[in-house]
Phi, psi and omega in degrees: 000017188299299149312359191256166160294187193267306178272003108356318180244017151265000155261353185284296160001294177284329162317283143332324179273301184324306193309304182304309202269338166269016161254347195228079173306311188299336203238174172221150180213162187214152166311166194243152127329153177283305193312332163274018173282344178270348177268315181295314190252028155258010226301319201211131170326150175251056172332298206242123180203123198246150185258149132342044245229174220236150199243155151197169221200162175250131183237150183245130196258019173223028177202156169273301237283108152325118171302136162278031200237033175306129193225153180252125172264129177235140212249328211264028175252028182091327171320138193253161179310282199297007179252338167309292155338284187305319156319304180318333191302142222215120160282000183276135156290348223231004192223133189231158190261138199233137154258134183278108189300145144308102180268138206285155172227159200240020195294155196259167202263316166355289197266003167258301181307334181294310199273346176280319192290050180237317191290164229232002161217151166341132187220132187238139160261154190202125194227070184248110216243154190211095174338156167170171167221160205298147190261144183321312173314329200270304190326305216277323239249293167323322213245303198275346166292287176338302169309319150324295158324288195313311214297282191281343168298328190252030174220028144289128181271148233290320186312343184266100187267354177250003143270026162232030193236310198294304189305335180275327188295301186310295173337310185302313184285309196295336194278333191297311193274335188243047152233325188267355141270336166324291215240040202171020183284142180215153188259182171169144213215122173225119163198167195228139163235156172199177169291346183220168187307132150320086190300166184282338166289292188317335192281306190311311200314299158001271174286342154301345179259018166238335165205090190321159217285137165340132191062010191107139147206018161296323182279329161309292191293330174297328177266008185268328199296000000 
């Protein structure tokens, strides 16, 4: 609401509110004063403050052996997709740059809040998603990792069927991620603060309610059932 007039952003407001009281039976909300929004999104210092971050890797499409250069991407230092892209690149054909998806979870929210109201200081979540779109390089960046894939799958011979299994797989996620940012790309920053050091529990809690462990483990428990 940064760009809107004041009444523009007292109907976006209401709106909001309305959205809030039909998602949440349990809570009740009211309006804020403007003099008190800056004491709000100020409550405390921010001494300590850890971010969420998205993991990626150079995966190699003629080998299983998992590349050793595992790097962590943080969305929330400023940093654009293309200057991400442009790091990722690669001069090998046989080697394509993979982000490890956030996999979604269904673990209830309840037992992480319950462990911030535990703590013996303040703890802030901060979940800020920020339009945006693909730049001709990433688009450009994209398409040729895909050929890549295609490249290296028709020039495995049929018998290693499970490295050309592995070149499709990877080819599905590239093709899956740059159709689906062409039309619904966002940058986005999860992170937690306080005034004193973090425990490692909370940090752990955190990141399970934003993405179960690599590969998964809903369809495991579900065919365990």
């Amino acid at each position: 609401m940064d760009a809107s007039c004041s009444d523009e952003a007292s109907h976006r407001s209401k709106q909001i509110h309305n959205l809030l009281r039909a998602s949440f039976d349990e809570y009740e909300f009211s309006p804020v004063p403007g003099k008190e929004i800056p004491l709000l999104l100020h409550p405390f210092r921010l001494d300590h403050v850890v971010s969420i971050v998205r993991r990626y890797s150079s995966a190699p499409l003629n080998s299983l052996r998992p590349h050793k250069n595992l790097r962590q991407i943080g969305l929330s230092d400023g940093g654009t997709a293309d200057s991400l892209f442009k790091k990722m690149k690669s001069a090998s054909r046989e080697i394509v740059s993979h982000i490890f998806p956030f996999v979604p979870t269904c673990l209830p929210f309840g037992g992480h809040l319950k462990l911030l109201l535990f703590s013996q200081y303040p703890i802030a979540l901060s979940f800020r998603i920020r339009p945006t779109r693909l730049t001709k390089f990433e688009e450009a960046f994209l398409d040729d990792q895909i050929a890549q894939c295609e490249e290296c799958f028709q020039s495995i011979p049929p018998m290693r069927t499970t490295l050309r299994l592995q070149a499709h797989i990877y080819e599905q996620l590239l093709m899956e991620r740059l159709y689906g940012m062409r039309n619904n790309a966002a940058m986005g920053a999860i992170e937690i603060a306080s005034p004193q050091p973090i425990p490692d529990t909370v940090i752990d809690a955190v990141g399970s309610l934003i993405t179960e462990a690599s590969g998964g483990t809903l369809y495991r428990l579900c065919s365990c059932c």
